[in-house]
C-alpha positions in Angstrom: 10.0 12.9 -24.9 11.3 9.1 -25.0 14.4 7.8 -23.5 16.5 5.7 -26.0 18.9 2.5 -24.0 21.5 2.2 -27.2 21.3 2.7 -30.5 18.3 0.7 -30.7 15.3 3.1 -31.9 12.1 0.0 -31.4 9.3 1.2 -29.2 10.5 -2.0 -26.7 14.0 -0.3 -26.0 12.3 3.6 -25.3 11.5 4.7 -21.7 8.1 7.1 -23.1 6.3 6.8 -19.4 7.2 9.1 -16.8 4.7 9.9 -14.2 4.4 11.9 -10.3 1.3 12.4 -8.3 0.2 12.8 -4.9 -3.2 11.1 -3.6 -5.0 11.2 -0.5 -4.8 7.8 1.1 -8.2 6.5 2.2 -8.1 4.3 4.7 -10.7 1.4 5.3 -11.7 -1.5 6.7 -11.6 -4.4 4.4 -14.8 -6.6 5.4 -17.1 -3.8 6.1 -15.3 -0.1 4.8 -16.8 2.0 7.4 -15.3 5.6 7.9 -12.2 7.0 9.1 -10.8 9.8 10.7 -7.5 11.6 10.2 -4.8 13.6 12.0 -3.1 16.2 10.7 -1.4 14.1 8.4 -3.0 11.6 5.8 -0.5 12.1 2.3 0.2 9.6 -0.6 3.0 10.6 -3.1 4.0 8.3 -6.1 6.7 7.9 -9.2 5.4 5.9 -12.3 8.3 5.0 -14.6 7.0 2.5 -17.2 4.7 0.0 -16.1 6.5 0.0 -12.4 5.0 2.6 -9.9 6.5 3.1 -6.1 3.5 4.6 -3.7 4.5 5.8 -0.2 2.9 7.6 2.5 2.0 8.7 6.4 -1.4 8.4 7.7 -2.3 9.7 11.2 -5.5 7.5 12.0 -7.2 8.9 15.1 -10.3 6.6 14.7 -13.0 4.5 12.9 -16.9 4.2 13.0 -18.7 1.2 11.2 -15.1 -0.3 9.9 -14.1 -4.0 10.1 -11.8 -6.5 8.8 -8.0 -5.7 8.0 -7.0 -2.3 7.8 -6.5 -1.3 4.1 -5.9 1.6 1.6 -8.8 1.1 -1.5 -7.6 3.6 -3.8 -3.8 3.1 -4.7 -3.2 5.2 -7.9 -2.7 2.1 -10.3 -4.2 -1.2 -10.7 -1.6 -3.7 -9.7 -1.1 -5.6 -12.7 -2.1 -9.5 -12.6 1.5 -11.2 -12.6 1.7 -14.8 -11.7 -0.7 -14.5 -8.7 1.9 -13.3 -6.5 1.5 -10.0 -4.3 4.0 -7.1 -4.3 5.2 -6.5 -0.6 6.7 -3.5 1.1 7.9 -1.9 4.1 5.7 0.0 6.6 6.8 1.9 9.7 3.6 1.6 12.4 3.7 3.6 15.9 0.8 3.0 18.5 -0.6 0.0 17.5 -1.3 -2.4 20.0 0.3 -5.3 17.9 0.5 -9.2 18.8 3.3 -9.9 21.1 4.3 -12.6 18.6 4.7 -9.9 15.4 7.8 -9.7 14.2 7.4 -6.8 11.6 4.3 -5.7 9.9 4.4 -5.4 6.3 2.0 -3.6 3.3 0.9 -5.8 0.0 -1.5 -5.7 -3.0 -3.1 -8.1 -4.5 -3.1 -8.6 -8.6 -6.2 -6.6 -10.4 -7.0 -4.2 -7.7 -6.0 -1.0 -6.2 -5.8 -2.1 -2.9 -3.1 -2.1 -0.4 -3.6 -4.2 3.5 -1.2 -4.1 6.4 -0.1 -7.6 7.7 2.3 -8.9 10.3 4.9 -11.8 10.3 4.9 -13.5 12.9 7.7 -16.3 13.7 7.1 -19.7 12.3 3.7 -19.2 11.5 1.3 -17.8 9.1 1.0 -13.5 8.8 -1.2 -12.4 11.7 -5.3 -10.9 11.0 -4.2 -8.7 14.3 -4.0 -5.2 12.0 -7.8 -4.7 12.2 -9.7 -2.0 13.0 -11.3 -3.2 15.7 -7.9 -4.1 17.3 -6.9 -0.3 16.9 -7.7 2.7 15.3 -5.6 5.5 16.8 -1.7 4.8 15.2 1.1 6.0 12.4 1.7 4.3 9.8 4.5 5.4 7.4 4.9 2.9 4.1 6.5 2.2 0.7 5.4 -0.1 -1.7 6.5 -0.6 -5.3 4.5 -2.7 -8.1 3.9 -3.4 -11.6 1.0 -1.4 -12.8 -2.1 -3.5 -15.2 
């Protein structure tokens, strides 16, 4: 079933692409992948309307063996679609994490042309931090929202 905006009837101005799905979130480390380890909770949910998909979840990560590099997810549901070279960004709640004193918040992106999604901080007048490794920590929360347009 298509959704019609107006009286117009082209395929442009029909909403035919509706989408839910839940996915396991696996959890990485981006120079060497490594394995991790869950609490009780590690749960992905998304809403695909169109070419425009919001992911969120919460990941209880009790620890890593063999991991390195950034902490990332590597299997988002979608390919992020190659727009301009810019990443989409979203929020992220993180609890335990032994963070940088100078992080100011620490945010979720994706690149274009992958299905990858890495946790950063901002820091104050300076570039986003490399402190949400694995090797910095490996026992947190980490609740987080991201919305993007889908290759």
């Amino acid at each position: 079933m298509a959704i019609l905006f107006g009286s117009n009837t082209a395929d442009d101005d029909k909403l035919d692409d509706y989408e839910e799905g839940t996915f396991t979130p696996d959890w990485r480390g981006a120079s060497a992948l490594g394995t991790t380890s869950y609490g009780t909770y590690n749960v992905g949910s998304y809403i695909k309307i169109g070419s425009q998909v919001t992911v969120r979840g919460y990941s209880e990560i009790t620890g890593s063996s063999g991991g390195s590099g950034l902490w990332f997810i590597n299997n988002l549901p979608f390919i992020v679609k190659n727009g301009h070279g810019y990443r989409s960004v979203g929020s992220v709640l993180i609890e335990n994490y032994n963070l940088d004193s100078d992080i100011i918040d620490v945010v979720c992106y994706a690149n274009p042309n992958v299905n990858d999604m890495h946790l950063r901080g901002n820091r104050d007048n300076a570039n986003y931090s490399a402190n949400i490794r694995v090797q910095t920590d490996d026992n947190f929360e980490v609740a987080w929202t991201l919305t993007y347009q889908v290759a």
